[in-house]
C-alpha positions as CSV (number, residue, x, y, z in Angstrom):
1,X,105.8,124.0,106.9
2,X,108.9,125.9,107.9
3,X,112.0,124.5,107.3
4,X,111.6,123.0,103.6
5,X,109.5,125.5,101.9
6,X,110.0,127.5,98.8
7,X,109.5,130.8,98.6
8,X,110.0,132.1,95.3
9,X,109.8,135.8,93.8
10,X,111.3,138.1,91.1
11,X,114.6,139.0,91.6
12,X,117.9,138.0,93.1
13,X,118.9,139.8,96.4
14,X,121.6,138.1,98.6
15,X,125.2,137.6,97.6
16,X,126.7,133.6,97.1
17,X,126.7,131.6,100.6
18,X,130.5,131.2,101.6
19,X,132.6,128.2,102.6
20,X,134.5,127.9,105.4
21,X,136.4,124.9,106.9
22,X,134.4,122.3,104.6
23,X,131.1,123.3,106.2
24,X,128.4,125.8,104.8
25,X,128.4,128.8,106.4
26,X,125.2,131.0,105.8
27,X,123.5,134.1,107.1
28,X,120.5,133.5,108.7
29,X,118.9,135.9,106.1
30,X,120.5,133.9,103.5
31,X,119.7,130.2,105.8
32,X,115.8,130.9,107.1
33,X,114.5,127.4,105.9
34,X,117.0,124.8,104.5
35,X,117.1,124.1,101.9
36,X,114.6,126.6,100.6
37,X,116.5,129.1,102.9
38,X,119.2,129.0,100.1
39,X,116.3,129.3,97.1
40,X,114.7,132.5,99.3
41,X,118.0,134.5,99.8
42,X,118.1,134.2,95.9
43,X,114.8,134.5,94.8
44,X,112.9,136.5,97.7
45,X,112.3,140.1,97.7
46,X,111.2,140.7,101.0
47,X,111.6,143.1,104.1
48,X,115.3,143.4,104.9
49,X,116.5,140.7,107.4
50,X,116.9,143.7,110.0
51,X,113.4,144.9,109.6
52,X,111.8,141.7,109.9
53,X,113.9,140.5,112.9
54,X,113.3,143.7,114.5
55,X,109.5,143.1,114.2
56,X,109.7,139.9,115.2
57,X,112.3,140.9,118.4
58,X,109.5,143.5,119.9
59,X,106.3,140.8,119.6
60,X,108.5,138.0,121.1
61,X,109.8,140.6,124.2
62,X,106.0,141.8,124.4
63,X,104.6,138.0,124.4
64,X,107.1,136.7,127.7
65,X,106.5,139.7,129.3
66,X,102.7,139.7,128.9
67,X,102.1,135.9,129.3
68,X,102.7,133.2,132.2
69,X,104.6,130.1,131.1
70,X,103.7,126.4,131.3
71,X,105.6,123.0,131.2
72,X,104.0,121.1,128.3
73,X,102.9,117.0,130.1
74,X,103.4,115.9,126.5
75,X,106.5,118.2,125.2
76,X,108.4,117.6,128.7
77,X,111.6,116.5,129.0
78,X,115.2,118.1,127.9
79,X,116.7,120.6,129.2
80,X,115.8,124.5,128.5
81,X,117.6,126.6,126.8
82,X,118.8,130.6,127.1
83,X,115.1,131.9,126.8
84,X,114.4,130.5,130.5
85,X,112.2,127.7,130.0
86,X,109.3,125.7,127.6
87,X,106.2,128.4,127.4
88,X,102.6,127.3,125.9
89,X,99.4,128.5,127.1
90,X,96.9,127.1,129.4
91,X,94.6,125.8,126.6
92,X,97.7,124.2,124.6
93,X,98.5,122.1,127.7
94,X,95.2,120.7,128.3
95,X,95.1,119.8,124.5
96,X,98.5,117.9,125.0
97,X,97.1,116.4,128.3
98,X,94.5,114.8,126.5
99,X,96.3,113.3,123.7
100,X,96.5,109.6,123.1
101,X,98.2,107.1,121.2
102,X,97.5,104.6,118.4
103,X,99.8,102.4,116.9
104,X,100.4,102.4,112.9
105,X,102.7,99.5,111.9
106,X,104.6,99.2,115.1
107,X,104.9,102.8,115.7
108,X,103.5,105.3,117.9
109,X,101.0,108.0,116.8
110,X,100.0,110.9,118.6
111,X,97.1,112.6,118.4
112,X,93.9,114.6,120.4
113,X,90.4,114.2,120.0
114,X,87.9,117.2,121.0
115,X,84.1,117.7,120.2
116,X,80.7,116.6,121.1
117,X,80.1,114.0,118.0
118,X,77.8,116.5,116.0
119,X,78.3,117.1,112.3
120,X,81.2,115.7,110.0
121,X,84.4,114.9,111.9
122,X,87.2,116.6,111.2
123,X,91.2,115.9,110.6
124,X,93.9,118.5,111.0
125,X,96.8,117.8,109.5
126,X,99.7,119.9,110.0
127,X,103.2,121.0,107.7
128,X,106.5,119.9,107.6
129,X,108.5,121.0,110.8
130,X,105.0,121.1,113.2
131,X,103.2,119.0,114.8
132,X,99.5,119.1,116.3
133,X,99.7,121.9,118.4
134,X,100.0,124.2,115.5
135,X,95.9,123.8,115.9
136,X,96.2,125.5,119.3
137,X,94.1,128.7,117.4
138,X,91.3,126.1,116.1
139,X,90.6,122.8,117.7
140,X,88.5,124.6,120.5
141,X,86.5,126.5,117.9
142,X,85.9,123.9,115.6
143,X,85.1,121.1,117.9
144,X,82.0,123.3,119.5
145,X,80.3,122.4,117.0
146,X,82.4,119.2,115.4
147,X,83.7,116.2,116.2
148,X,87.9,117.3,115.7
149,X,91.0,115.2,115.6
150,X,94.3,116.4,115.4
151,X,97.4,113.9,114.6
152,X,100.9,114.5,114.2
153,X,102.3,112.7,111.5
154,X,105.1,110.0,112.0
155,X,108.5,111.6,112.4
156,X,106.6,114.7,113.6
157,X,105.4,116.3,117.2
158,X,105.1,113.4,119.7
159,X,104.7,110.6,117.3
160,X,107.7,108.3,116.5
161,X,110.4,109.0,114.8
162,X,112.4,105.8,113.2
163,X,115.6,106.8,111.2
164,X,114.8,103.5,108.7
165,X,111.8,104.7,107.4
166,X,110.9,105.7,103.9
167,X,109.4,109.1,104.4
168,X,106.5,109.9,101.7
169,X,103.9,111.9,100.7
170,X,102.1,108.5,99.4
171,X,102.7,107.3,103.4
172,X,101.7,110.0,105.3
173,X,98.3,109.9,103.0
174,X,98.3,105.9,104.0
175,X,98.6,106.6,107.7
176,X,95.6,109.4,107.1
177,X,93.5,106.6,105.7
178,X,94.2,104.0,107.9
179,X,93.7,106.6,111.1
180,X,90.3,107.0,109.5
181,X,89.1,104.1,109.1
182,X,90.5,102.2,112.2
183,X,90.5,105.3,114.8
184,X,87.8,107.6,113.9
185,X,85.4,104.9,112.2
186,X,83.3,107.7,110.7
187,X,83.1,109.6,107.2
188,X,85.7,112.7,108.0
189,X,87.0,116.1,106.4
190,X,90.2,116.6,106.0
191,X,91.4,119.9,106.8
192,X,95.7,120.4,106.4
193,X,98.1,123.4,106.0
194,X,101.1,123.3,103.3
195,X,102.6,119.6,103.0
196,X,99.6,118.5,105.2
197,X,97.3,119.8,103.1
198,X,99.1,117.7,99.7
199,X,98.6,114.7,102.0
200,X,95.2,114.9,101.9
201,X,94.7,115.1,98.8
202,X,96.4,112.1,97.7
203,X,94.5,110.4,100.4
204,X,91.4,111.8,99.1
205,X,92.0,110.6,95.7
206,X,92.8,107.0,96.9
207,X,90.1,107.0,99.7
208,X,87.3,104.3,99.4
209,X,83.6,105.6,99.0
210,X,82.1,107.6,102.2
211,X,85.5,107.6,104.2
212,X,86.9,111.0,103.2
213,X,83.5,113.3,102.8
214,X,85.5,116.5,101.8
215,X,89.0,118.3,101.7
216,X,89.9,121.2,103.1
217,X,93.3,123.1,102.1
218,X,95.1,125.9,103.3
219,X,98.0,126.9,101.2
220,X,98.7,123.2,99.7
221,X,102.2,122.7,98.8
222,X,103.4,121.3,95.4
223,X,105.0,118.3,96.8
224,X,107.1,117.2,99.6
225,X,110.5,119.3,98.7
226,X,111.6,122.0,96.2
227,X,112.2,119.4,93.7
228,X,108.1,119.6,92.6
229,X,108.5,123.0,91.6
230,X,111.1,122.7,88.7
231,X,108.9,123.8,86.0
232,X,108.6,127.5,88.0
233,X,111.4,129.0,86.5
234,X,112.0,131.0,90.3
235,X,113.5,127.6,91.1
236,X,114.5,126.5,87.9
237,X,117.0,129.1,88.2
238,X,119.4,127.7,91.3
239,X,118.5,124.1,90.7
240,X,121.8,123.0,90.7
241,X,122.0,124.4,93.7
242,X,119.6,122.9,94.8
243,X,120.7,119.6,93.8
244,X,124.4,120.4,95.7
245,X,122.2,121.2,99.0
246,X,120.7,117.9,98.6
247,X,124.7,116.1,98.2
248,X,125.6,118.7,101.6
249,X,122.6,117.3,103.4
250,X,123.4,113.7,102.7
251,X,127.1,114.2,104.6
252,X,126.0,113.1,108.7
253,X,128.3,116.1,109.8
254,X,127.0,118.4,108.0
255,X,123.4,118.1,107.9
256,X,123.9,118.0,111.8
257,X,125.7,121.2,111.8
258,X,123.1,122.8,109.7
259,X,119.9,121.3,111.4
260,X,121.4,122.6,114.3
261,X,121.7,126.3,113.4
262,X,118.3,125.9,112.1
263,X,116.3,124.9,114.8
264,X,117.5,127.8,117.3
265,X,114.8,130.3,118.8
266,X,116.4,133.2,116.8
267,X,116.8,131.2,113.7
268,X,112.7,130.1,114.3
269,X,111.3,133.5,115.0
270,X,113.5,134.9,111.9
271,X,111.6,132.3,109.7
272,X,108.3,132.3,111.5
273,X,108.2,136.6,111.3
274,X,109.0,135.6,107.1
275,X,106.4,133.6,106.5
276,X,103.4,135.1,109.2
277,X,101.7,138.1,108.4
278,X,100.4,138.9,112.0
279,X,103.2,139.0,113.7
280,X,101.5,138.7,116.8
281,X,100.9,135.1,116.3
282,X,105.1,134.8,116.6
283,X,105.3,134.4,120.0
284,X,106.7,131.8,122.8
285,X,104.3,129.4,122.3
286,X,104.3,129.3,118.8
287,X,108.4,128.7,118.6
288,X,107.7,126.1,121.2
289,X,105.2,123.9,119.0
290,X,108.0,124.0,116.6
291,X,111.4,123.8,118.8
292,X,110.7,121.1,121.0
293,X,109.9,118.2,118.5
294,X,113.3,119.6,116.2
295,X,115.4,118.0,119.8
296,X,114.1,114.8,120.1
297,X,115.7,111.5,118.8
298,X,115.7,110.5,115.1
299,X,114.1,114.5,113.8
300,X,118.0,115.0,112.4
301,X,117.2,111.9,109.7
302,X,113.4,112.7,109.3
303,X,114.6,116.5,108.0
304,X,117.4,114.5,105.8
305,X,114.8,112.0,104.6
306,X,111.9,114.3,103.9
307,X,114.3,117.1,102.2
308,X,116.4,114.6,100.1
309,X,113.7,112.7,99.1
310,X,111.2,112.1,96.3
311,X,108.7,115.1,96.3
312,X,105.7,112.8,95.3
313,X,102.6,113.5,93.2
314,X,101.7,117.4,92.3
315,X,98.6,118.2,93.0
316,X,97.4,119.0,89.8
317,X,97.8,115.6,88.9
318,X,95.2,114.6,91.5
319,X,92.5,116.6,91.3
320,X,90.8,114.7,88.4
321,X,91.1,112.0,90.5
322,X,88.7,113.9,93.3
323,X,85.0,114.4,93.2
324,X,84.2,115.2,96.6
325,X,84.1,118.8,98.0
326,X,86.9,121.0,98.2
327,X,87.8,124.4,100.2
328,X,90.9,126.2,99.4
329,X,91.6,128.8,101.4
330,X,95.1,131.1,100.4
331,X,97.1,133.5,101.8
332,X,98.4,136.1,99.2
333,X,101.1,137.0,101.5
334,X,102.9,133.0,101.1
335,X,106.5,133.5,100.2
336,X,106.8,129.7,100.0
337,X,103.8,128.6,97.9
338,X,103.2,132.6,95.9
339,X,99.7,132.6,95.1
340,X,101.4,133.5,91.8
341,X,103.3,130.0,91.1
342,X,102.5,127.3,89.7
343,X,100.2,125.7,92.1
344,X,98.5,128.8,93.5
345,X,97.5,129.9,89.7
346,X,96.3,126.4,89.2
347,X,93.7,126.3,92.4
348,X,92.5,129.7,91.9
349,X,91.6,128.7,88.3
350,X,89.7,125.3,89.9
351,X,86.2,126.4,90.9
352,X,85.2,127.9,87.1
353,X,86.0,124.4,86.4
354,X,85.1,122.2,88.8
355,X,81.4,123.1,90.6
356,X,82.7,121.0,93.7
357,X,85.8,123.3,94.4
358,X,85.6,126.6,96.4
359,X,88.4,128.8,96.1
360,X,89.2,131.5,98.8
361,X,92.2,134.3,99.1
362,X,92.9,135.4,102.6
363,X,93.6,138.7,102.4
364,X,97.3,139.8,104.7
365,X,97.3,136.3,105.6
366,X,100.9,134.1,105.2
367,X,102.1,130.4,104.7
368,X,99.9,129.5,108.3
369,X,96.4,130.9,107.8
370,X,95.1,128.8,110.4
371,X,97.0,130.3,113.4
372,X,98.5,133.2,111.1
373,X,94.8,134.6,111.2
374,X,92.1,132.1,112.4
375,X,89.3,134.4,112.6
376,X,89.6,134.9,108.5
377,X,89.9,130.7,108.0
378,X,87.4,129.9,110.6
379,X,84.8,132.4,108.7
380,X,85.3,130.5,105.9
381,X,85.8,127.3,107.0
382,X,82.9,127.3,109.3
383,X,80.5,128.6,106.6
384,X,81.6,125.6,103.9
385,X,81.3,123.0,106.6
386,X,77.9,124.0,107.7
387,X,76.8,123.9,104.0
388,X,78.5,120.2,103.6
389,X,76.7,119.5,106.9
390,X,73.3,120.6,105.2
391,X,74.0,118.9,102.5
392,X,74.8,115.2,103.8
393,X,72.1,115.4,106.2
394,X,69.8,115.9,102.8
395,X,71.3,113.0,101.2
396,X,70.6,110.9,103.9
397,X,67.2,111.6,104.1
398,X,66.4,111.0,100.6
């Protein structure tokens, strides 16, 4: 979601990264989100760096002087840093309260359950560099009226991360399946944001009949890492160096030097303000969902493995392979996946093809829609789910 995203545009802005000492040294304008950080200070023509973090900077001194600070039960543990301590609301605690545990080939997942049991149940799946609490704007909402499950994917949030394991799209859409058949035993809709949202779709294209009813994406990514984007010539451009970030990211020492840079508050908010177009949303809590899971044990070789690795199908490639229902929902103010490239054109051209696909732009709305502006994605949302509601409980009958 944030650290591995590209964000292509028209023209070249920022001068060549420096070297110093053997290690990398970049601006945080030119280092927002490695290493698509490097791609955006090339190929992003956005707000200077000074604007945005001055934005940013107001909101985040508005949001801890406005708002009360709680120790997360399920994000505990470390020690704090300069800003004074781990702040999430009220309602984000109680969701991490009530998360549980299941275990997916000897490793522990972590997820929440909310909801009554009405109507199609429903899986969030977050981005790269989240976790579950990224929902903190919709699990409430949608589970008055649905049956919701939030999971963080392994090598994410709370679940496990092992530093042995083959990080994949085609695994994360494994574990997706096998949560859904052996956890929530019921047809469900998957609902994910950026990478999320590309790992259910390839486990809605490999899904036996009636487990996965419908697919809901909010700005889907084109694959894992930049290297699924090489036919946009934006990226294209810098591939080889994009190739050398790759070789940088493979040396221990320096991909710990650079992770570390990244996952500072400052460094957060800077790439959080970049990519959200309410930057009201940026606050404590929000950098908190994202921070705390960066410290723990084994996240270092997860960013390595998921960066440096194969960037798995494109999701053009799957959508003949889908017949159920689809909702995309896009904000046209992504820098990472440009309603304009490849994969953005692609989607909005789906539903005068394809009667099953609906195709939404979110007006003002970033990479996040879903916490960016929830209001916008839950009119939507709630509308297409009532109709896919409607129209199961009609089948059944018949």
């Amino acid at each position: 979601m944030l650290l591995t995203s590209p964000s292509p545009c028209s023209r070249l802005s920022s001068p060549v990264p420096q070297f110093d000492h053997g290690l990398p040294s970049f601006s945080m304008s030119q280092f927002n989100s490695l290493p698509l950080s490097v791609t955006r200070a090339y190929l992003t023509r956005l707000k200077s760096f000074d604007s945005v973090y001055e934005e940013a900077s107001i909101c985040y001194r508005r949001k801890r002087s406005s708002s009360k600070c709680y120790a997360s039960s399920s994000l505990s543990g470390g020690n704090d840093d300069e800003t004074g301590g781990r702040c999430i609301g009220k309602e984000l605690e109680a969701i991490y309260a009530r998360c549980k545990s299941w275990e997916w080939k000897g490793y522990k997942i972590n997820y929440v359950v909310e909801g009554d049991g009405r109507g199609p149940t429903l899986l969030l799946v977050h981005g790269f560099g989240a976790s579950l609490g990224h929902w903190r704007r919709n699990i409430r909402v949608l589970a008055e009226r649905y049956t919701v499950y939030a999971i963080d994917l392994l090598g994410f949030g709370a679940s496990d991360k092992p530093t042995d394991f083959n990080y994949t799209m085609e695994g994360w859409a494994e574990l997706l399946l096998d949560f859904s058949r052996d956890v929530i035993q019921a047809p469900t809709v998957l609902i994910g944001n950026s990478v999320g949202s590309l790992a259910c779709l390839i486990a809605g294209s490999e899904a036996p009949q009636n487990l996965v009813r419908g697919i809901v994406l909010l700005n889907c990514a084109g694959g894992m890492n930049n290297k699924a984007i090489v036919d946009d010539w934006r990226i294209k451009f810098i591939t080889p160096l994009l190739w050398l970030i790759d070789f940088l990211l493979k040396q221990r020492k320096i991909a710990s030097a650079l992770f570390e840079r990244l996952k500072t508050r400052e460094n957060l908010m800077n790439v959080l303000s970049a990519v959200y177009s309410n930057k009201a949303s940026v606050d404590d809590e929000l950098i908190e969902v994202i921070k705390k899971p960066a410290d723990y044990p084994g996240a270092l070789d997860v960013f390595v493995s998921v960066v440096t690795g194969p960037p798995g199908p494109n999701p053009i490639s799957l959508i003949p392979n889908i017949s159920i229902p689809i909702l995309v929902l896009w904000g046209d103010e992504d820098p990472f996946t440009p309603l304009d490239g490849p994969v953005g054109k692609y989607f909005s051209s789906l539903p005068s093809l394809l009667p099953s696909v609906q195709f939404f732009i979110l007006r003002g709305v970033g990479h996040c829609p879903h916490d960016d502006r929830p209001d916008l994605v839950h009119e939507k949302l709630l509308t297409w789910l009532d109709s896919l509601h409607a129209t199961l409980s009609v089948a059944c009958v018949k």
